[in-house]
KETI-633777 format. One record per residue (C-alpha): x, y, z. Coordinates in steps of 0.001 Angstrom, whole numbers, always signed. Example, Ala and Ser with C-alpha at 12.3 -4.5 7.8 and 13.67 -1.06 7.14 Angstrom:
<sites>
<<+12300; -4500; +7800>>
<<+13670; -1060; +7140>>
</sites>
This chain:
<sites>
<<+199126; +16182; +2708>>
<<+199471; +19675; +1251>>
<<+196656; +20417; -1582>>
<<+199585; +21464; -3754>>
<<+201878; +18089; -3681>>
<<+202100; +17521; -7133>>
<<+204406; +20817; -7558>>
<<+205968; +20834; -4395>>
<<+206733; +16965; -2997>>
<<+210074; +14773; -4514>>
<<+208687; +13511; -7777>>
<<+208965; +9514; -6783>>
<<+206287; +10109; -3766>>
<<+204156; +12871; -5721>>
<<+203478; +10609; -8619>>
<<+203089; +7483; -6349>>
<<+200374; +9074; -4041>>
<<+198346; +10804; -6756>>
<<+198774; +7762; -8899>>
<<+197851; +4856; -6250>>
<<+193948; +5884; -5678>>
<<+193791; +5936; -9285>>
<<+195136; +2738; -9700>>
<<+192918; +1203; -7165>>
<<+189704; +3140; -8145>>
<<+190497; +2283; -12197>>
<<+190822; -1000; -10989>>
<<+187338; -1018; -9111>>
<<+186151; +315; -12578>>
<<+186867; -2848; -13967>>
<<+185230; -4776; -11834>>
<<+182198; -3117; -12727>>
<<+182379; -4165; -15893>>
<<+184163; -7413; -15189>>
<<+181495; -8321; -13111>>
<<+178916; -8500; -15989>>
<<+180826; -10943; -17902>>
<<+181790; -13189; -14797>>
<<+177991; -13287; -13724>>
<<+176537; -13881; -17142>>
<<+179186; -16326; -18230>>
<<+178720; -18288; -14400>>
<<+174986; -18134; -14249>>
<<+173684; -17734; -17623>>
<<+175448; -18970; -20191>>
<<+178517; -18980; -23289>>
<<+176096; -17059; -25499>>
<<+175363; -14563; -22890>>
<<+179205; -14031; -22022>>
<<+179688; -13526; -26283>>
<<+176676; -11083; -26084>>
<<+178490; -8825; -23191>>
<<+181815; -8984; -24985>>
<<+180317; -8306; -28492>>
<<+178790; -4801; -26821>>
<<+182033; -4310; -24726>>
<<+183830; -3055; -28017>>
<<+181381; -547; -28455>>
<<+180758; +404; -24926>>
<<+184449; +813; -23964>>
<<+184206; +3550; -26720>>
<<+181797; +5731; -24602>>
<<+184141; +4865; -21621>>
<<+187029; +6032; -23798>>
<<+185141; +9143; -24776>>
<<+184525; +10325; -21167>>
<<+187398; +8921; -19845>>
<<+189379; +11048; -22329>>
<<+187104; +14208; -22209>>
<<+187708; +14444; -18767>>
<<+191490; +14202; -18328>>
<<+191544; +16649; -21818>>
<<+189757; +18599; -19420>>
<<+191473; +18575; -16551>>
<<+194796; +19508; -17954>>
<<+193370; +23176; -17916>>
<<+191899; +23070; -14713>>
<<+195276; +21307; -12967>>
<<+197152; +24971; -14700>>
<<+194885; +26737; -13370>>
<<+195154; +25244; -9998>>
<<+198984; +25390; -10012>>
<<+198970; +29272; -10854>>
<<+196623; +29942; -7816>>
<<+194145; +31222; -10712>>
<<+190646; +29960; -8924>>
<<+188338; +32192; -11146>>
<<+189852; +30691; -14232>>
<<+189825; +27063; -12820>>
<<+185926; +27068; -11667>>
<<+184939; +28458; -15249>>
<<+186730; +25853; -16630>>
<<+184999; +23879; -14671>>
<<+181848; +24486; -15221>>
<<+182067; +24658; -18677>>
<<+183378; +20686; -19155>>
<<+180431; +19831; -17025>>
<<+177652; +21389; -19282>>
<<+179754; +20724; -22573>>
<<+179938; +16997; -21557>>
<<+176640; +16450; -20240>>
<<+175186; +17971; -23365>>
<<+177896; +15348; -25692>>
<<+176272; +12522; -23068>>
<<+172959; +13151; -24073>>
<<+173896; +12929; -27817>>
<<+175638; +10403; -27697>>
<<+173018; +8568; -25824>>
<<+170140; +8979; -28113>>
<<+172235; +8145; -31103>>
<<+173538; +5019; -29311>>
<<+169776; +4061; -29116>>
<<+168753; +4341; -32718>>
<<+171907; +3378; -34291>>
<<+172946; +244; -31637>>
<<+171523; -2604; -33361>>
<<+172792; -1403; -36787>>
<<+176225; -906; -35443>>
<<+176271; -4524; -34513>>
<<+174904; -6232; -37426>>
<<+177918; -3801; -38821>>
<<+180559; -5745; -36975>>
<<+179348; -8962; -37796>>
<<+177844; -9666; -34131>>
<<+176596; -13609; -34820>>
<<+172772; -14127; -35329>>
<<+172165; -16242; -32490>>
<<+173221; -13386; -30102>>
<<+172220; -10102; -31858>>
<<+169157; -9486; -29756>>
<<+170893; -10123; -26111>>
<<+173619; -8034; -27184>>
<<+170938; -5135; -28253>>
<<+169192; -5417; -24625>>
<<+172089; -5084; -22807>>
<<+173269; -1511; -25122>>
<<+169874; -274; -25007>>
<<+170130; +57; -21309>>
<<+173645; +914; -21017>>
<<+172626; +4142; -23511>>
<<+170128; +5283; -21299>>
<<+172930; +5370; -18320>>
<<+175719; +7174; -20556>>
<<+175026; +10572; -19132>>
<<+175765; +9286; -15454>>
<<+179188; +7370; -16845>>
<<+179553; +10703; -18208>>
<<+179297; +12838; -14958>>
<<+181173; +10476; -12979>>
<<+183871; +10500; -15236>>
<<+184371; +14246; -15963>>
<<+184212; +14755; -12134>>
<<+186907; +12289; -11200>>
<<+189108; +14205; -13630>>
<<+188729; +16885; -11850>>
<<+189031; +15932; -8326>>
<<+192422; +14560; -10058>>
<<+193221; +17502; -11866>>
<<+192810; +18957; -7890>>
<<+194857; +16628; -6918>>
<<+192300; +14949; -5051>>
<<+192387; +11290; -6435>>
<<+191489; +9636; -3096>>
<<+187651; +10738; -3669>>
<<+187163; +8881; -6460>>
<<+188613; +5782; -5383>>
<<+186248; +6147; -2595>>
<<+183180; +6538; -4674>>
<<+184436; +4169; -6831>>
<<+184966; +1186; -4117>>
<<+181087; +1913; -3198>>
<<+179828; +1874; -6845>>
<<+181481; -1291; -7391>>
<<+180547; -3275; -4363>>
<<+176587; -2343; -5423>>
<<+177448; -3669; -8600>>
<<+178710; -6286; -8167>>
<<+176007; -7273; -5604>>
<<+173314; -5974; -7905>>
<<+174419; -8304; -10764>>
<<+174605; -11508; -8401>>
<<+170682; -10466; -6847>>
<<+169220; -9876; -10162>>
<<+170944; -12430; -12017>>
<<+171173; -15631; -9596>>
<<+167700; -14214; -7517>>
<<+165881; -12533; -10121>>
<<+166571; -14669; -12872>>
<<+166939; -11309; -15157>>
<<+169735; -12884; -17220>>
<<+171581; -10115; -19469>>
<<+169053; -7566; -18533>>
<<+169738; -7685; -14948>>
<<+173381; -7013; -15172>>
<<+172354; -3910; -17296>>
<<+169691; -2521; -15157>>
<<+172633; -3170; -12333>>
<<+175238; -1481; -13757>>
<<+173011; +1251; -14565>>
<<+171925; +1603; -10771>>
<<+175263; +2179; -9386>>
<<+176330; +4293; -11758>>
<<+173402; +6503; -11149>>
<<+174162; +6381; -7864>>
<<+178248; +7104; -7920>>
<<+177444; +9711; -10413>>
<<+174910; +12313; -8016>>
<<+177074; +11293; -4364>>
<<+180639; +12615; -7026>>
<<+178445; +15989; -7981>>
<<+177592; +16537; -4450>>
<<+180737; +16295; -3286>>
<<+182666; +18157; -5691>>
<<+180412; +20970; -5397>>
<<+181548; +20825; -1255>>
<<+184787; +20773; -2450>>
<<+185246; +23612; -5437>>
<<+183578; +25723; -2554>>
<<+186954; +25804; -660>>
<<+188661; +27830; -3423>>
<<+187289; +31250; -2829>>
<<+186989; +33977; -5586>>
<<+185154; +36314; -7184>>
<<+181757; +35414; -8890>>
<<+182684; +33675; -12516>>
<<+180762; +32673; -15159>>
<<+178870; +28693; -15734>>
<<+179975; +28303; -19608>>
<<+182421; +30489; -21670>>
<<+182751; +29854; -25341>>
<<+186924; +30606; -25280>>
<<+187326; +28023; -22335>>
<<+185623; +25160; -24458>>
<<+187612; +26087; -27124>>
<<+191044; +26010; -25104>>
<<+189434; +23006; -23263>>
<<+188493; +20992; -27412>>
<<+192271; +21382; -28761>>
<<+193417; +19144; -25686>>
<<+190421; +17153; -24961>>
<<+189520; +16025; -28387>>
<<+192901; +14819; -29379>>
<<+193312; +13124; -25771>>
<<+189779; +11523; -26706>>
<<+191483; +10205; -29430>>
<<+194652; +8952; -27534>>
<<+192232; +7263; -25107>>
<<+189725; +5995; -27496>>
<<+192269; +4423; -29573>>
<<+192959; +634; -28019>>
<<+188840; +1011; -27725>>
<<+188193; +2402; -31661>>
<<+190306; -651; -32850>>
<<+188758; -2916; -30397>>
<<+185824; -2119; -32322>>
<<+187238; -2365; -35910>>
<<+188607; -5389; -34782>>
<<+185363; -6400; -33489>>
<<+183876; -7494; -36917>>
<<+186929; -9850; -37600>>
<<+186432; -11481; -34376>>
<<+182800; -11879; -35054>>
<<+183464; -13911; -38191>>
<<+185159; -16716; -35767>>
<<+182115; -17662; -34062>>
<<+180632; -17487; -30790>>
<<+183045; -19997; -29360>>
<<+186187; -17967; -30146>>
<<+184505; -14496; -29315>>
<<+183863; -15757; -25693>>
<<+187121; -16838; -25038>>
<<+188711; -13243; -26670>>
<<+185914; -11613; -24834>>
<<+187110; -12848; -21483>>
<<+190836; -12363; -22222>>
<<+189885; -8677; -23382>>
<<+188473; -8357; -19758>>
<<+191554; -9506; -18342>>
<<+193500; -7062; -20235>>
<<+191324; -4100; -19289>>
<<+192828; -4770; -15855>>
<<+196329; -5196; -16611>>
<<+196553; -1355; -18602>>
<<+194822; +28; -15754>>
<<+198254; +1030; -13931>>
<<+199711; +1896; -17098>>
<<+196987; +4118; -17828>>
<<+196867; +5658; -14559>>
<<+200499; +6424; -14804>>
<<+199666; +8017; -17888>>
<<+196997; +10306; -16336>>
<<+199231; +10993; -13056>>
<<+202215; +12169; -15095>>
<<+199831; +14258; -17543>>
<<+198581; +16295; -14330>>
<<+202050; +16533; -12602>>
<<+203207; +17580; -16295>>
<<+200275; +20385; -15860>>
<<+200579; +21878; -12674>>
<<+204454; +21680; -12541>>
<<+204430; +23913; -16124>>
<<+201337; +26454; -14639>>
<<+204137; +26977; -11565>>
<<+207074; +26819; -14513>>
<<+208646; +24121; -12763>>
<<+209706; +22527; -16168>>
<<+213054; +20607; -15043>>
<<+210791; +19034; -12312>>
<<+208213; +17497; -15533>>
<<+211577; +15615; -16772>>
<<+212594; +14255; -13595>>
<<+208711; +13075; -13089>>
<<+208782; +11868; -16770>>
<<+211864; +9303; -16102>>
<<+210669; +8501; -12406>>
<<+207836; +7299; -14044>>
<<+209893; +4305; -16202>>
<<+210628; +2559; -13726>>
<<+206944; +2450; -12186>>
<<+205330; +1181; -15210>>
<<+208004; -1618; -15585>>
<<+207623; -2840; -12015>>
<<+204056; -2772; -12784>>
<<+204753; -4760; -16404>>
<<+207060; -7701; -14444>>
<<+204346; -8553; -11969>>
<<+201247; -8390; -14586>>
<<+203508; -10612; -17059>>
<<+204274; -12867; -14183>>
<<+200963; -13544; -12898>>
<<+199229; -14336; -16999>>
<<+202433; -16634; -17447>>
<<+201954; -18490; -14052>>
<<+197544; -17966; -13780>>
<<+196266; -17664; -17202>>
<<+194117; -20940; -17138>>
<<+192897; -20077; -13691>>
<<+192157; -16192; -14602>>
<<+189861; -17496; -18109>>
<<+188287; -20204; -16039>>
<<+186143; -16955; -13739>>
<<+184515; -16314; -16868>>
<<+183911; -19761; -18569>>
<<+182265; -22409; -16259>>
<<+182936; -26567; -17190>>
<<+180469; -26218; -19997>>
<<+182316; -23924; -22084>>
<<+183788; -25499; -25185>>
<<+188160; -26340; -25284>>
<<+187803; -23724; -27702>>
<<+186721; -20678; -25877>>
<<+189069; -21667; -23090>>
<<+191983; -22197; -25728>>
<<+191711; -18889; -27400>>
<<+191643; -16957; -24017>>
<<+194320; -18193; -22836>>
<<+196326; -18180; -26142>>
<<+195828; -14572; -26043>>
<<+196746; -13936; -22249>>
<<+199649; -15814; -22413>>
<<+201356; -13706; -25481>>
<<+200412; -10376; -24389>>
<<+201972; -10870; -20496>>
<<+205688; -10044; -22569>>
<<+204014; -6756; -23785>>
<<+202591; -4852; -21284>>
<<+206054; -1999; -20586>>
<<+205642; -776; -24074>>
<<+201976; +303; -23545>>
<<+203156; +1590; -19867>>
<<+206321; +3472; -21790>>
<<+203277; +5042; -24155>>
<<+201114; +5838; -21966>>
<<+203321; +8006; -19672>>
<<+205019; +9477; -22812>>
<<+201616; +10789; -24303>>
<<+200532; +11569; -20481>>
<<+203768; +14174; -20453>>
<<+202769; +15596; -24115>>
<<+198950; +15676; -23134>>
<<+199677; +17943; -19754>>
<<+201795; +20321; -22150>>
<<+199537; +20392; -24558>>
<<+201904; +19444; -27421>>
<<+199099; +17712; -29445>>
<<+199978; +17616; -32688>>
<<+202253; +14345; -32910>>
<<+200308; +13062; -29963>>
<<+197233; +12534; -32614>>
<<+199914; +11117; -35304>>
<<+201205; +8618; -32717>>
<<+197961; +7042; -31851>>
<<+196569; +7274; -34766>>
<<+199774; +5175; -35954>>
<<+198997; +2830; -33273>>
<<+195237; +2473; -34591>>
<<+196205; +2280; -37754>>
<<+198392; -414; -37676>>
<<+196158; -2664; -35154>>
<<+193362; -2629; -37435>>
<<+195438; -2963; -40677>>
<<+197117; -6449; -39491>>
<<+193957; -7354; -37683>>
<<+191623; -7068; -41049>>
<<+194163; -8303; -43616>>
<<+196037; -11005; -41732>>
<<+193623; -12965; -39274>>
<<+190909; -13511; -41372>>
<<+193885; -15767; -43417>>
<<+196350; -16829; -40960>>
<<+193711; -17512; -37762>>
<<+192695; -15316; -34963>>
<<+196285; -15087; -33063>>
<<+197374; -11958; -35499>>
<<+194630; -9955; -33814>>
<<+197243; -9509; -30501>>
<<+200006; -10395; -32510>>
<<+198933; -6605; -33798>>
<<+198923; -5135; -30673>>
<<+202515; -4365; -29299>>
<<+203307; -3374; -32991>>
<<+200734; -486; -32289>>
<<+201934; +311; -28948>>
<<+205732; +571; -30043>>
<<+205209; +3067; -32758>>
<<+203253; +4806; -30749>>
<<+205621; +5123; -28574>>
<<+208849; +6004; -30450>>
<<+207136; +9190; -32332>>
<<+205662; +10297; -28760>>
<<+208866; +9750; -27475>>
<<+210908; +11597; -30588>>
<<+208505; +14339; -29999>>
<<+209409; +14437; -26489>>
<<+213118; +14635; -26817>>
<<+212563; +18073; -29350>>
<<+211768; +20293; -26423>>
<<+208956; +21631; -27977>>
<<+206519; +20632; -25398>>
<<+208646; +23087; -22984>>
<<+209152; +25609; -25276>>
<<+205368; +26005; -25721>>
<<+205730; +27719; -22093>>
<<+208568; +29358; -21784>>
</sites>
């Protein structure tokens, strides 16, 4: 297919192809991190699955970081691309690799000192506090390759080159996955073993992704440009930090919410930590959506293709809800059956209970988050950030408001019964914003 599909195929198949790798290789993502909680909570035990999920809050943060770095990133380098301007794209380029590697390695060695703290900070139970710190400890000391891998899919995206990820991806996983079951079942590692696992294939994914997109930036010829420039990681902050945000923000109140979760008990947390896994899969589509219709939004402006962007834009409803009818389908019909691969016969009524309590409201939900996600993806790629931030922070805010004030009273279902409150007003300011123009006008 012709490098430059995204500006130049009908909008319906454009999206679809650049969005179906993602979808696929997102969903392989999960796995990685699915795969933890399955193994511990199969072959270890209920404690072990609470420890994973009580560090998954704060992990998915770092996820959320790169994930959102990256695509920030990338909206540059996809305008680039679609204005033919290769000197300006492999600057930009190189300059989110070093700027994120260097925010890695930060991030990393704070993680480190400040892990255990953060816990005891969100109420992680006693009884679990030092599993929980084992598995971040070596999970910080891999955050520079989640980092790498990350940034680079972005921008084999942002190329519109999503089926090298996917590819990368698939192979990571599998290692995982197999990893986790050696040093786990084999080993007898417990906790540590899925870290040390998880870390492996990451490492791995991370150096074959820089070798290869090395191979593949070669391609564009041009003259010789420069590794870092101060005015492209300013350009490349205004989008990337707020898109941070925007990504970070289910994550940030994951963690906020966190504490109050904590204060339930072990039992509860491993049933909400296993029905947070499950949800992790279902926004995956939703999300990728999101990213596919934030690069189509940036190459189709860079070639000033803006009535193209709208049609893309409303193409893109109709995706998400087909995606939203089967994931609500499947946690109505398969919730006890999905909770049950994380929670073996020993696992208290409880744990079981709450997971499925939560899987079973939040199947009804999942559009709105789709209808957000492609809505923000559309003002990301134009780089009309300014009510972006106010909508997710709206979301945040609201999350964690209900969460804190009304669980801790009324029991633990307010903690979803926040969520699609979030996602709507998200939603209807990104979407007001939308229907101003001003996203447009910033290029015209």
């Amino acid at each position: 297919m012709d490098k430059e599909y995204l500006i130049k195929e009908k909008p319906l198949r454009a999206l679809i192809v650049f969005a179906l790798p993602m979808i696929i290789g997102n969903l392989f993502q999960q796995f990685y991190t699915m795969a933890d909680s399955v193994v511990v909570g199969r072959y270890v035990s209920e404690n072990a699955l609470a420890a994973v999920g009580a560090s998954y809050a704060l992990t998915n943060v770092f996820i959320c970081v790169a994930i959102g770095g990256g695509v920030g990133a990338s909206v540059i380098t996809s305008r680039y691309f679609g204005a033919r301007d290769y000197s300006h794209m492999k600057k930009s380029i190189y300059t989110a690799l070093i700027s994120f590697l260097a925010v890695s390695v930060i991030l990393a060695v704070a993680g480190l000192i400040f892990g255990r703290r953060l816990m005891k900070l969100l109420n992680t139970p006693e009884n679990i506090l030092d599993m929980t710190t084992l598995y971040l400890n070596i999970y910080f000391i891999g955050l520079p390759f989640l980092f790498m891998y990350n940034v680079l899919s972005a921008m084999f995206n942002a190329l519109g080159r999503s089926r090298i990820p996917l590819v990368l991806l698939i192979f990571s996983s599998i290692l995982n996955i197999l990893l986790d079951v050696y040093m786990v079942r084999n080993l007898g590692l417990g906790i540590r073993g899925v870290a040390v696992a998880t870390l492996i294939a990451q490492g791995i994914s991370a150096l074959i992704s820089f070798i290869v997109f090395i191979k593949v930036i070669a391609q564009y010829k041009c003259k010789k440009t420069e590794l870092f420039d101060a005015s492209e990681l300013k350009h490349m902050a205004g989008i990337a930090l707020p898109s941070i945000l925007q990504q970070s923000t289910v994550s940030i109140g994951m963690l906020l919410v966190q504490s109050v979760v904590n204060g339930f008990g072990t039992e509860m947390l491993a049933g909400y930590s296993a029905a947070m896994r499950i949800e992790s899969i279902c926004v995956v589509p939703m999300a990728a959506m999101g990213n596919a219709v934030s690069s189509f939004t940036a190459q189709n402006i860079g070639a000033k293709r803006f009535e193209r962007v709208k049609q893309g834009y409303h193409i893109s409803f109709g995706i998400v809800a087909f995606f939203a009818v089967i994931i609500c389908a499947a946690l109505e019909l398969f919730n006890k059956g999905i909770i049950s691969m994380f929670l073996d016969a020993k696992s208290t009524e409880l744990s079981i209970n709450t997971g499925i309590g939560f899987l079973k409201f939040m199947g009804w939900f999942y559009a709105i988050i789709g209808f957000k996600m492609i809505t923000d993806g559309l003002l990301r790629g134009a780089g009309d950030m300014k009510m972006f931030t106010v909508a997710n922070l709206a979301n945040l805010s609201l999350r964690v408001i209900m969460a804190v004030t009304l669980a801790p009273r009324f029991g633990i279902e307010f903690i979803w019964y926040a969520v699609p409150l979030g996602w709507s007003a998200n939603f209807i300011i990104s979407y007001t914003q939308y229907k101003t123009g001003k996203w447009r006008r910033l290029h015209e």
